[in-house]
N, C-alpha and C positions, 0 to 999 in steps of 0.2 A: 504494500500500500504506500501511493507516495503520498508524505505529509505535507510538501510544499515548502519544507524546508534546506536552504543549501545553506554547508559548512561555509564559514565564513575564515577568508585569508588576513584576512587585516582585521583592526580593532575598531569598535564604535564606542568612545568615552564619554560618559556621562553627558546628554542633551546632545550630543550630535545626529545631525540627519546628511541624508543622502537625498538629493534631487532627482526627481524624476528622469528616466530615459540614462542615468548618471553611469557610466561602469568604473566603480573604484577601485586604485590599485597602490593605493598607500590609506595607512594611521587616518583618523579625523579626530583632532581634536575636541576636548571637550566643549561644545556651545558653538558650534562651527558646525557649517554646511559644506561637504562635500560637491562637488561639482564637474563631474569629466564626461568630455566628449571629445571623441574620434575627428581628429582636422580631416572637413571633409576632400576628398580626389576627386576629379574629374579624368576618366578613365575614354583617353581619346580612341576611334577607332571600334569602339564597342559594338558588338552587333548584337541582337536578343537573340536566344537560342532557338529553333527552331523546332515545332513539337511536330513529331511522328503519328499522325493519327491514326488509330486503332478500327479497324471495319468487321 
């Protein structure tokens, strides 16, 4: 049964939160907001995959 809980690698001290969408990868201070996000890429030349469709 999953409980919906994951092991946590870093620490949350007292009154710290974590921002939505956030993926942490360091400590948060206690009374401090955590806050990370992925700098985004623009990946030139992409083309969408192409689906196989099943008959």
């Amino acid at each position: 049964m999953h409980s919906g809980l994951v092991q946590l690698a870093y620490a949350y001290f007292d009154g710290a939160m974590t921002a939505a969408g956030s993926t942490i990868n360091q400590n948060i201070p206690a009374e401090q907001l955590g806050v990370a996000r992925a700098r985004q890429r623009n990946i030139e030349g992409w083309k969408r995959p192409v689906k196989i469709r099943k008959d």
